[in-house]
N, C-alpha and C positions, 0 to 999 in steps of 0.2 A: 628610176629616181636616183638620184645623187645621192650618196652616201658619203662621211668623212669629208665634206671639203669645207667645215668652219671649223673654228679654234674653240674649243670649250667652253661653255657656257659658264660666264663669274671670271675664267682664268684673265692671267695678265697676260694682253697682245705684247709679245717683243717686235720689235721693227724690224725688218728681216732684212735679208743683203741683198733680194730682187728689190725691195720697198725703196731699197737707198739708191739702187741703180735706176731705176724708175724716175729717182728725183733727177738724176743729173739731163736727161730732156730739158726739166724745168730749168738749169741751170742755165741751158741755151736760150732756151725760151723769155725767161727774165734778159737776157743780152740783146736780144731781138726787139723788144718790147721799149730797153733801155734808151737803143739804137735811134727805132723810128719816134720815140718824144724826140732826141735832138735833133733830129733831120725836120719835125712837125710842130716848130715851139708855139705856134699860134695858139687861138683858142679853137678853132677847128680841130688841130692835132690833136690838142689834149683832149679833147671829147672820142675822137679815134682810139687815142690810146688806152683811154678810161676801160672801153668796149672791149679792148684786146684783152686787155690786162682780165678784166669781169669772166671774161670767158677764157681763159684761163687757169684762171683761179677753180672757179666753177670745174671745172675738168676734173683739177687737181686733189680736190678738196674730198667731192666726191668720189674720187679712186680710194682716198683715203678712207672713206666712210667704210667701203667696200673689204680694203682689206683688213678692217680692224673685226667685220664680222667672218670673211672669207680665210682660210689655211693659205699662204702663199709657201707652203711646202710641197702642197700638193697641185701634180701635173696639171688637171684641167685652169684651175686658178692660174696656176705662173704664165700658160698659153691667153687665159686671158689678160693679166699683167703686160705682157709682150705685145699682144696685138694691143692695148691700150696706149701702150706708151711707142709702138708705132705711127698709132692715128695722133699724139700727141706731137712726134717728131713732125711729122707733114704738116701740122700746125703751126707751130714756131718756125719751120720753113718759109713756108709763103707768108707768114704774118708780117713782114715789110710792108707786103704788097697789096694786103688784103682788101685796100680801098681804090686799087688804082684799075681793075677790072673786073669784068666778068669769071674772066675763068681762072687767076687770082683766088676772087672771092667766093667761086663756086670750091674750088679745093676745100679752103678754109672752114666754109660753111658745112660740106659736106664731110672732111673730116670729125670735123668736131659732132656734129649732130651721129656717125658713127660710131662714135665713141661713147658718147652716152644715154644711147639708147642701148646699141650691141654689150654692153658691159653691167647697164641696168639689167634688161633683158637675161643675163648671166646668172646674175646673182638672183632675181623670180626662180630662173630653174635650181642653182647651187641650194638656194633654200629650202625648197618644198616640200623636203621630206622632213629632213631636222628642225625647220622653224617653220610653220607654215603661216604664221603672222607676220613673220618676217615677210616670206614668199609677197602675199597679197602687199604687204606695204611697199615692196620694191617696186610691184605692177602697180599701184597709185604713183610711181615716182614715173613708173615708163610711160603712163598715159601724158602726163607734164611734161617731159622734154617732148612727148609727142605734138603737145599743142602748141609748143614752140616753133618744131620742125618746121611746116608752112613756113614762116615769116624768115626763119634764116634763109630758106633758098630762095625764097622773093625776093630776100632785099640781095641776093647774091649774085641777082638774074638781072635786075633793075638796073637803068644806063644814069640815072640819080644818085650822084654821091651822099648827097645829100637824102634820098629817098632809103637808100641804103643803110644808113647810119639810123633813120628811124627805125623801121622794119627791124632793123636787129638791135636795137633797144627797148620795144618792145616786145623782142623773143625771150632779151635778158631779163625783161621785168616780171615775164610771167614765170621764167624758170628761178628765181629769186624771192617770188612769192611763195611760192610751193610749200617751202615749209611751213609758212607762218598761217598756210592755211590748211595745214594740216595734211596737202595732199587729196581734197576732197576730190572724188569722184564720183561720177554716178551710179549707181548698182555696185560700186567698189565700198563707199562710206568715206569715211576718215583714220588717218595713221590716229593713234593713242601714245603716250608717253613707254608703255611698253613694247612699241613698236623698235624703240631707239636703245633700248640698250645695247650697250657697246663697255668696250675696256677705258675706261677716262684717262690713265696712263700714256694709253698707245695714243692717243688725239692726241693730248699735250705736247709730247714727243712730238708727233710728226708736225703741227702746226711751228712749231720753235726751231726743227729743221728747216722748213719753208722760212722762215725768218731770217735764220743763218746761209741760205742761197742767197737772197735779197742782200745781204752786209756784205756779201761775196763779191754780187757785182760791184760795190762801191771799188772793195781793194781792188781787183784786177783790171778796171777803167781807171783808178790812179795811178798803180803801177803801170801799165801800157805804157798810160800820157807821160809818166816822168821820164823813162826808156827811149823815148822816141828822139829827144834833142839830148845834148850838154847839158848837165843841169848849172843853172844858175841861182845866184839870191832870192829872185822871184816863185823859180821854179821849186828851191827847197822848199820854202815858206807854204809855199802851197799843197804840197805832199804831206808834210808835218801839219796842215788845218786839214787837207781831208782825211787823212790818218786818223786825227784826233777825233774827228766826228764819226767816223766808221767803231772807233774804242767806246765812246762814249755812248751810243746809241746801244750799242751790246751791252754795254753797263746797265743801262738803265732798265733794257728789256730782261734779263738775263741773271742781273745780281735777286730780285728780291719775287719779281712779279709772273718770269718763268716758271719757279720753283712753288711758289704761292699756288697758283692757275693750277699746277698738278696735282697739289696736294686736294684741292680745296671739290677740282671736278673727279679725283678718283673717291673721295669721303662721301658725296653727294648722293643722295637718297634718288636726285632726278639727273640722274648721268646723262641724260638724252640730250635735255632741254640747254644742260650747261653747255653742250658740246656743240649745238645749234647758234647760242648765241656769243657765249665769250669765245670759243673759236672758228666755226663754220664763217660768223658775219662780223664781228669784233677783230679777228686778225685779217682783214682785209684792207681797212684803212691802212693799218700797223703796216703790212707790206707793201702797199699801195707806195706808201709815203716813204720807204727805205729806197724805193728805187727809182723814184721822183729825186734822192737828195744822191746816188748813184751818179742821174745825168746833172746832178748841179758841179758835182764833183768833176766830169769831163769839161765843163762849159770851165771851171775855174781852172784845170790844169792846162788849156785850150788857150786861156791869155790872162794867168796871173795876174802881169802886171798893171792889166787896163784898169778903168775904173767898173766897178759894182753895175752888170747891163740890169735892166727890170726881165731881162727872162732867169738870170742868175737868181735876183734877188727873191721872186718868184718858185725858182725853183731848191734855192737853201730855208730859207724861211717858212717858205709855204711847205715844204716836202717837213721838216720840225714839227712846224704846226699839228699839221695832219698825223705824224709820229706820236707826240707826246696826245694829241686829243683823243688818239684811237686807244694809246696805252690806257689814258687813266677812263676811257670807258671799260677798260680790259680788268681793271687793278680795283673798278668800282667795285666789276660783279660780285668781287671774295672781300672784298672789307667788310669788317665785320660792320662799324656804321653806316655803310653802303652810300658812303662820300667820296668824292675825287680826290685824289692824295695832292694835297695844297701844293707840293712843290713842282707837281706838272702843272697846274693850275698858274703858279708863279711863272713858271716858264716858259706857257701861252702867253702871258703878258709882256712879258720882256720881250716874245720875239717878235710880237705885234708892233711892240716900242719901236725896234729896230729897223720896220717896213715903213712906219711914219717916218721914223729919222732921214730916211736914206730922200724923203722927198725934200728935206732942208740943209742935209749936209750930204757934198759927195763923199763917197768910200771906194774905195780901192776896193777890188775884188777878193784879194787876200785879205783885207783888212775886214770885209763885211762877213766872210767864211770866220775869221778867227772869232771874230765877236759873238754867232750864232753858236762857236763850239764852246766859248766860252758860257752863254746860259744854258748849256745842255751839261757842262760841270757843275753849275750851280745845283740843277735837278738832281744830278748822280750824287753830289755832295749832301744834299739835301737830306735826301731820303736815304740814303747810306746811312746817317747819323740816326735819322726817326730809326729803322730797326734794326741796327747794329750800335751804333755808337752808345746808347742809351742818354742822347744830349737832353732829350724831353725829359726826363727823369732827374737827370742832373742839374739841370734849371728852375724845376717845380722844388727840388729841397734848395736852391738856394734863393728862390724865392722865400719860400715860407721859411728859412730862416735871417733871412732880411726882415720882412714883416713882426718877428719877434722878437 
């Protein structure tokens, strides 16, 4: 049996320097991912990339789960960390390519499906002695990406692009349900809420890192593109809007609702449950949509000067959208009156405005960029002021002493 190889039961997981090294795979791998949406702006593509992105995530998420239970001090652990984030590298390798073949997408497929099984599988043994409910609920978790298995190499094997993309969206949708259904299996039962404890800390942390990769690739896809010519008028004006939307998104996520989310899932009586869903499946849009507004950012450094294309408009507005929708589902879970914080609310609207306008007036590319960074100040302003500023408080006494 394994002995020593989790972190203390109750203690705080710290993020360890394999944990960070780990991430920077994903660094490439968000680059990858960034890459083939602009090479695939269709609606085909983005359904591709959706997949990519989903099972990557997925990957990531769950290693994370792993080593907030798992020592990553201790040998057998860091060997598994290493092969993990090998089988991860040969992922984001071929993920270019993942749809253009068979043995492409057999790599892919079969990377991955190695990775989280061999690493589930890990953690059944690392557990058994020291947790053995833990043990049994990791083998609930390995019989699930087991029932997935089939269907990724089906559709990896399959000469159906199109057949392809099914097959492995329904591999995604069963390994996606999993949690919500507890994990049920046969002669296994069902995972329990004390199945999931874990350090709420260490999640926060590492989901806000994954974040901070995602804002990454915005800056080093703007800075490339401004590098590459002279810079001109066009060209500053466009650096200084994706600049700005790369600050402000950090703002928004960062200033009140990073810090909130940690506070609120390390307090929580059901650490499991929070960590399932305000970050396991609530930071996925969040990242989803940072690196959607990534390639809006190349597509605008790519030709400033033109007019606002509908895959730009598309992918600044719509990548916002999906940002601020996934935030204030994020910022819901810990409000105390478990409402949408109005100023993201306001901010879905305006940038909505902005999608209809561009069908009756054209805009410049720069010009449609500055405008969307400009309702993501309004947001940062916004809510800056509600829990910092104390504007709400200041307007309610000069209300009521207006009133008398």
């Amino acid at each position: 049996m394994a002995r020593g190889l989790l972190r203390r039961a109750g203690s705080h997981a710290a993020v360890s320097n394999l944990e960070l090294f780990f991430d920077l795979v994903y660094v490439f791998a968000i680059t990858q991912i960034s890459q083939f949406m602009r090479a695939h702006l269709g609606l085909a593509g983005l359904v591709e990339a959706a997949l990519l992105f989903l099972a990557m995530w997925w990957a990531w998420i769950y290693t994370s789960w792993a080593t907030n239970w798992a020592n990553p001090e201790t040998v057998p652990v860091r060997l598994m960390l290493i092969a993990t984030m090998l089988a991860s590298l040969i992922m984001a390798t071929v993920l270019p390519h993942a749809f253009d073949g068979n043995r492409q997408a057999l790599v892919f497929a079969g990377a991955y499906c190695a990775l989280q099984l061999g690493r589930t599988l890990f953690m059944v043994w690392a557990m058994a002695h020291e947790n053995p409910s833990g043990s049994r609920n990791l083998l609930r978790i390995f019989c699930w990406f087991g029932y997935a298995t089939p269907l990724w190499l089906a559709g990896a094997l399959v000469a159906s692009r199109e057949a392809q993309v099914m097959l492995w969206a329904v591999a995604l949708a069963i390994e996606y349900a999993g949690p919500f259904a507890f994990f049920r299996v046969p002669g296994l039962g069902r995972s329990t809420a004390g199945d999931w404890a874990i350090s709420g800390s260490h999640m926060a942390e590492r989901a806000a890192l994954f974040v901070l990769i995602a804002l990454g690739e915005g800056i080093v896809v703007t800075g490339a593109a401004f590098a590459e010519r002279a810079p001109d008028g066009p060209r500053v004006l466009a650096l200084l809007a994706c600049f700005a939307g790369s600050v402000l998104m950090w703002w928004i996520y960062f200033d009140t609702g990073a810090e909130r989310g940690a506070r609120h899932i390390t307090q929580s009586a059901d650490v499991g449950r929070v960590a399932r869903n305000a970050y396991t499946y609530m930071h996925l849009p969040i990242v989803a949509s940072v690196v959607a507004s990534a390639v809006a950012d190349a597509l605008l450094m790519a030709a400033p000067e033109a007019v606002a294309s509908p895959a730009q408009i598309a992918a600044t507005a719509g990548g916002l959208i999906g940002f601020l929708g996934g935030l204030s589902l994020f910022k819901r879970f810990f409000s105390l009156r478990g409402l949408l914080p109005l100023s993201h609310v306001v901010g879905l609207v305006l940038l909505t405005g902005l999608i209809v306008l561009t069908r009756f007036i054209t805009m410049s590319a720069v010009g449609f960029s500055a405008w969307c960074s400009a309702v993501l100040l309004v947001v940062a302003v916004w809510e800056w002021g509600s829990f910092h500023g104390g504007w709400r408080e200041r307007w309610l006494r000069w209300r009521n002493a207006s009133a008398s």
